[in-house]
VMD Tcl script that draws the C-alpha trace (Angstrom):
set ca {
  {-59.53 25.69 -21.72}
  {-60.67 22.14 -21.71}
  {-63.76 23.21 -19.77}
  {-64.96 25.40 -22.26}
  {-64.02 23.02 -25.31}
  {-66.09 20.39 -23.53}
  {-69.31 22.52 -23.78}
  {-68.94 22.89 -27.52}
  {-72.07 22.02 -29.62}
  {-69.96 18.91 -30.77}
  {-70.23 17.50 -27.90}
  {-73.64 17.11 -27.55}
  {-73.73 13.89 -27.41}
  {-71.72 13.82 -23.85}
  {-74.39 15.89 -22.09}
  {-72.61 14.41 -18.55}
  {-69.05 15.89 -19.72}
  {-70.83 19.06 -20.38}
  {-72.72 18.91 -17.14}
  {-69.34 18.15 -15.33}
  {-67.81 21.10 -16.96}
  {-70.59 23.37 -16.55}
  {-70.23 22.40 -12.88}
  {-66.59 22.92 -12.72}
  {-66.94 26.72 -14.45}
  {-69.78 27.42 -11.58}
  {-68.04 26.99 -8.64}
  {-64.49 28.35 -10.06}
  {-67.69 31.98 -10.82}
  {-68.46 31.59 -7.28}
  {-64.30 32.49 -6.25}
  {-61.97 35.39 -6.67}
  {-61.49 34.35 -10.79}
  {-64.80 34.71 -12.05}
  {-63.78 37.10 -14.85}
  {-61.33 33.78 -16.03}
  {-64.61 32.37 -16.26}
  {-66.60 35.54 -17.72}
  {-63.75 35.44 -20.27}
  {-62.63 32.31 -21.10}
  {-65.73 31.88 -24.03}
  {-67.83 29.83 -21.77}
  {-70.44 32.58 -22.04}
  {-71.77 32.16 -25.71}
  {-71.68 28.01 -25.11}
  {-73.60 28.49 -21.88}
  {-75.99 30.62 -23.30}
  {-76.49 27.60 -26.36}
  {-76.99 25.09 -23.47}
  {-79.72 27.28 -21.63}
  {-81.63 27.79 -25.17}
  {-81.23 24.08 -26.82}
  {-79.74 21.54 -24.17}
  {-82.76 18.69 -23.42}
  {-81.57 18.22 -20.09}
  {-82.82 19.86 -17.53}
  {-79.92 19.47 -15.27}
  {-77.04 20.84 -17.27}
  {-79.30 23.93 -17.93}
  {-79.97 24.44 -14.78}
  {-75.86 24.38 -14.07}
  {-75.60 26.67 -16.86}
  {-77.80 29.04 -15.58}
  {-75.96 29.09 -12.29}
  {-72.68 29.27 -13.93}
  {-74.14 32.50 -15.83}
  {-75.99 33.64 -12.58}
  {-72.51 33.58 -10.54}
  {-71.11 35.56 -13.40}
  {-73.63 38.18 -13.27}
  {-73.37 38.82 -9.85}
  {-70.16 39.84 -9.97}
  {-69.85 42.87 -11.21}
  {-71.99 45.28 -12.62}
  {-69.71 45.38 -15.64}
  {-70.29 41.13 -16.13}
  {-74.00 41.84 -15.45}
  {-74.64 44.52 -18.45}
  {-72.20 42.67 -20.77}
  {-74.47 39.42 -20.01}
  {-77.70 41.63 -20.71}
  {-76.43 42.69 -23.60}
  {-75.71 39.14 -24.78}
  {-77.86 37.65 -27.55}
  {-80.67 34.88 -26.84}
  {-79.63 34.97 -23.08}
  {-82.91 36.50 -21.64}
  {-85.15 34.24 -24.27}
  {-83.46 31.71 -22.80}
  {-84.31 32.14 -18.98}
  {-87.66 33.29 -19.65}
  {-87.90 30.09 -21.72}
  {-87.02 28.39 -18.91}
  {-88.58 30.69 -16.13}
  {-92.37 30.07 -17.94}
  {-91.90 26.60 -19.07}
  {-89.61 25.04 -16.52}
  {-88.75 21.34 -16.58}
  {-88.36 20.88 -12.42}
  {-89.04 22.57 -9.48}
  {-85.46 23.33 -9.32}
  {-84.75 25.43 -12.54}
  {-86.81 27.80 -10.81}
  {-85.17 27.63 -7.53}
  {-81.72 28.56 -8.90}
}
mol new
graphics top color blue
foreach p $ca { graphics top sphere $p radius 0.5 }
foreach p [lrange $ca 0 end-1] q [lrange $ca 1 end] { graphics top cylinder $p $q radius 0.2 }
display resetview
């Protein structure tokens, strides 16, 4: 999907496009085709943003994006668990966040 190409570490330098997208693949989680999301290879790119991204913003939308994923299904929630550098990511971000809001989400 475009979405998900737009996330892509070569577009780093677009951080709003990302943002946008990341935004986009949240509230389609938060509907009746979250596995589209869960499997459309968002997940790894997400996880990428929530580790590396400098802006706060778009990894705070990633985080939601991942968050609506997890919740649901138990089956989305494990396979995210299981998922490398996710967890060092949002306790990065947990301990060290860069707004109020990171937490809040």
């Amino acid at each position: 999907s475009f979405l998900v190409r737009f996330l892509q570490e070569d577009k780093t330098d677009a951080p709003r496009l990302q943002f946008e997208s990341a935004w986009a693949l949240t509230n389609i989680a938060s509907t009746s085709r979250t596995s589209d999301v869960a499997h459309s290879g968002a997940i790894p790119h997400l996880v990428r943003i929530i580790n590396h991204a400098d802006s706060a913003e778009l990894r705070e939308q990633a985080a939601w994006c991942i968050g609506n994923v997890a919740g649901d299904s138990i089956e989305n929630r494990d396979g995210l668990l299981a998922t490398p550098m996710l967890t060092n990511g949002m306790l990065k971000n947990i301990s060290r966040p860069a707004n109020l809001s990171l937490l809040q989400n």
